[in-house]
N, C-alpha and C positions, 0 to 999 in steps of 0.2 A: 589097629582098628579092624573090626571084623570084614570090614565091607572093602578093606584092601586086600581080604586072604582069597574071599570071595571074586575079588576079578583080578587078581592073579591066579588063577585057576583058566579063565577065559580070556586075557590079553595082557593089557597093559598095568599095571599097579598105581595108585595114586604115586605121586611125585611133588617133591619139593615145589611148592608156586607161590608165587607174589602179585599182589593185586600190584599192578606197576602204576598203572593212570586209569582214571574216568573221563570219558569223552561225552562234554553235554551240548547240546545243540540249540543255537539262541537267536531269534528274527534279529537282536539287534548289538553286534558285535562290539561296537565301541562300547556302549553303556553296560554291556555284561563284565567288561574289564576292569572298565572306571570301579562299578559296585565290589567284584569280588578282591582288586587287590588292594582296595579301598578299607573294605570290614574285618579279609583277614590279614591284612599288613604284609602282603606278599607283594610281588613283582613279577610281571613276563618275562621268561626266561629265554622265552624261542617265537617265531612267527615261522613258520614254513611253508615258502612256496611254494612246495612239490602238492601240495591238496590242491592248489589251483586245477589242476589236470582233472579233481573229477567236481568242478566248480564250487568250491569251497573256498574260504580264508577259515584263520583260528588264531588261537596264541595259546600257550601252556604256561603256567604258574606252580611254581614248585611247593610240596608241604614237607620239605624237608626232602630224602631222595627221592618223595613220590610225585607222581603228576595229575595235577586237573588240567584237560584238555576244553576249551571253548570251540566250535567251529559255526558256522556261520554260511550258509549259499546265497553266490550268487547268480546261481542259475535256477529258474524253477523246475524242473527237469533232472533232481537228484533225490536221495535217499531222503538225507537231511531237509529239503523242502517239504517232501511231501509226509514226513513223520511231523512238522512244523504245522502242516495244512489238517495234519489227524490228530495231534496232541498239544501242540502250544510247543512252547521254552521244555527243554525236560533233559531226560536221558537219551543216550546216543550211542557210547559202546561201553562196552568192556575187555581191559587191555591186562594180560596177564603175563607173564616171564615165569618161562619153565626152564630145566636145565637144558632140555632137547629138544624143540620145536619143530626139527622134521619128524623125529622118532614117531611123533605124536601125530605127524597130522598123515605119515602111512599106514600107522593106526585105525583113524580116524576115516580114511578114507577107505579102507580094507573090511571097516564094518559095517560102511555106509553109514554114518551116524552124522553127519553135517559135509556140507557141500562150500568146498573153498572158493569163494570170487576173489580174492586176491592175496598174492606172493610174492615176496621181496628178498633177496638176499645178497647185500653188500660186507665184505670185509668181517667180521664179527659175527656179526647181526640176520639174524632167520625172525622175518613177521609172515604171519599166516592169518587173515579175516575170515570168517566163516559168514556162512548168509544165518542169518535170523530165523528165518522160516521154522516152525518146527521144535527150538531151543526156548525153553521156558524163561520167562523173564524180561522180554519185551530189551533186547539189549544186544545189538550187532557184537558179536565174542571175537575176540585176535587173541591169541596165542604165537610170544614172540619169544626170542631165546638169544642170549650171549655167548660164545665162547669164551671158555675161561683162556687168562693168558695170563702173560706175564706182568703187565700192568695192571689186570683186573681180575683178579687169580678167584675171587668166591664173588662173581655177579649176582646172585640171590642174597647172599648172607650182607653184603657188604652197604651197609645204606645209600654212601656216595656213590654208586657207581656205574660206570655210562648206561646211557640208557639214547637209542638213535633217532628216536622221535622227538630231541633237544635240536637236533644238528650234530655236524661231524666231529665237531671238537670241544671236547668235554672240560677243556681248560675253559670256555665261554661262559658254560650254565653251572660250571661245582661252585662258582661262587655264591648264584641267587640259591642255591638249594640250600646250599650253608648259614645264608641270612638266615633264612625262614626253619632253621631244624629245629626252633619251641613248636612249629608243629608235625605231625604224623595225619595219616589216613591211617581210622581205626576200623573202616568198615564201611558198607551203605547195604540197601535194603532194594528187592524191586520184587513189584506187585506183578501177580498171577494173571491171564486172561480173567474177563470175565466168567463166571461157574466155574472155573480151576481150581477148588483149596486145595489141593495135594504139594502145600509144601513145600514136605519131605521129599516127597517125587524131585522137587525142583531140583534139591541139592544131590540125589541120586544121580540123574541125569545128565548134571556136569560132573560129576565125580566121574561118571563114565567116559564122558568124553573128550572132557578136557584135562583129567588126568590131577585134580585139585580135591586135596583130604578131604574128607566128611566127616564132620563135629555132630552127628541126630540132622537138624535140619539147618544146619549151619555148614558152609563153605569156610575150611580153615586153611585158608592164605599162613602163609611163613610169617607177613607183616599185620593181617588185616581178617576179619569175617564178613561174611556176605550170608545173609539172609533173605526169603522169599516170605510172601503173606499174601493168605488168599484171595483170587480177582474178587472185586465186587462192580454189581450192575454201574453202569454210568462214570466208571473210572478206568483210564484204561492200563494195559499193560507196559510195564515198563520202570524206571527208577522212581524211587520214593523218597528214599535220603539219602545222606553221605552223612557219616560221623567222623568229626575231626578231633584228635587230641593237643590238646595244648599242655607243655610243661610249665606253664608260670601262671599263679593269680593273677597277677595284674595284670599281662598279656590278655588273660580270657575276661577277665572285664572289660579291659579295653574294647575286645571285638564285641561286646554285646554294648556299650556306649555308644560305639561306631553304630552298630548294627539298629539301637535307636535312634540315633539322630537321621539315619537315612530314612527312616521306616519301615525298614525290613525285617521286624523282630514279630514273631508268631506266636502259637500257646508252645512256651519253651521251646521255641525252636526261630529259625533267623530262615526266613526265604529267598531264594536268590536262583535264579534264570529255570524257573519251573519245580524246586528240588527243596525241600526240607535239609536241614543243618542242622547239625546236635554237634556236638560239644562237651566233651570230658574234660575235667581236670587229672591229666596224668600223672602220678608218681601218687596221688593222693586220695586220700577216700571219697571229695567232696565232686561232683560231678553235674554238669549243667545240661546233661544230654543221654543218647541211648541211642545204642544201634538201632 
């Protein structure tokens, strides 16, 4: 791509990345769970008590190796309450897996291009959050990284494989992620500030800093695309949709029968904890959805 020759000339080059998980933030935690693994026939995989510390709960639900992340405050004195108090149910982060996640974030902080609030690194595992401020797209960005090893030798390439925001032991969750591989994360969508149509810029702007290809104005994940669309008045910034692919008719019927009888079914699309849902039929021509 052109736009890798161009910033390998001034830093870093895009690099192999994976949309890993989306973190969406919901007033009411039970009932967010009950619906989603309700309509997509999924299962919690993880509850993690470590978000306690910055007064949170959650639970993750796998689409095969990828994760949707739910979280929930219960302090009002957090991130997550007061995006809850500005926006309703919505979006919350975005969670990517590079091959190097310090590489990037010396990079990252050597340009001045985003400002780290928080850092973790156990055993394998490098997570790096970045503050929001500044980064187009209305979506707290973490860029995390595995060590390849000898049990987990291609972490990007490899569908199954660990991922530390499950828990420590990956014998627990490669099961439910295995139930659920008729589905994929094909993608989602997050809107602009308000007066922002620049896109392109969007996808520019992480390509630079997060280190993630540029498709024009599409973000090309290894697994997944991510697109931006321009703010409009009275909407605010932040996530718009998720597209999820399903390999089986009858599966993606199912989730739209579920998806009526709860009443969660939109114009072509299924609503659920603030977020449009679209729906591909994978391997096949026919398709019930759109990034």
């Amino acid at each position: 791509m052109s736009g890798a020759k161009n910033l390998a000339k001034t830093g870093l080059a895009p690099t192999p990345t994976r949309l890993r998980q989306i973190a969406l933030v919901s007033r009411d935690l039970e009932q967010s769970k009950q619906l989603l693994t309700y309509i997509l026939g999924t299962e919690v995989i993880y509850e993690d008590p470590a978000v306690h510390q910055w007064g949170l709960k959650n639970f993750l639900i796998p689409l095969g190796g990828d994760i949707i992340e739910v979280v929930s405050p219960f302090d009002a004195n957090t991130t997550a309450s007061r995006l809850l108090e500005k926006r309703g149910d919505g979006g919350y982060m975005i969670i990517m897996q590079t091959e190097d996640a310090k590489e990037r974030r010396e990079y990252i902080e050597k340009k001045g291009l985003a400002k780290v609030i928080f850092d973790y690194e156990h055993d394998d595992a490098v997570c790096v959050q970045y503050h929001p401020k500044g980064i187009k797209g209305g979506m707290m960005p973490e860029l995390d990284s595995h060590e390849p090893r000898a049990d987990n030798p291609t972490p990007l390439k490899s569908r199954f494989s660990p991922w530390h925001a499950c828990g420590p032991d990956h014998r627990l969750y490669y099961p439910g992620m295995k139930r659920s591989e008729h589905l994929t994360l094909e993608g989602c969508v997050l809107r602009l500030q308000p007066g922002d149509v620049g896109h392109e810029a969007g996808a520019r702007q992480w390509e630079e800093i997060f280190g993630v290809a540029r498709s024009r104005d599409l973000l090309a994940f290894t697994n997944a695309r991510l697109g931006f669309i321009p703010g409009r008045e009275g909407q605010p910034e932040g996530l718009v949709s998720i597209t999820v692919g399903v390999n089986s008719k009858g599966k993606l019927e199912a989730i739209f029968d579920r998806a009526g009888q709860a009443g969660v079914c939109g114009n072509g699309s299924i609503e659920m904890c603030g977020v449009k849902w679209f729906f591909s039929l994978t391997g096949h021509n026919q398709s019930k959805g759109k990034l």
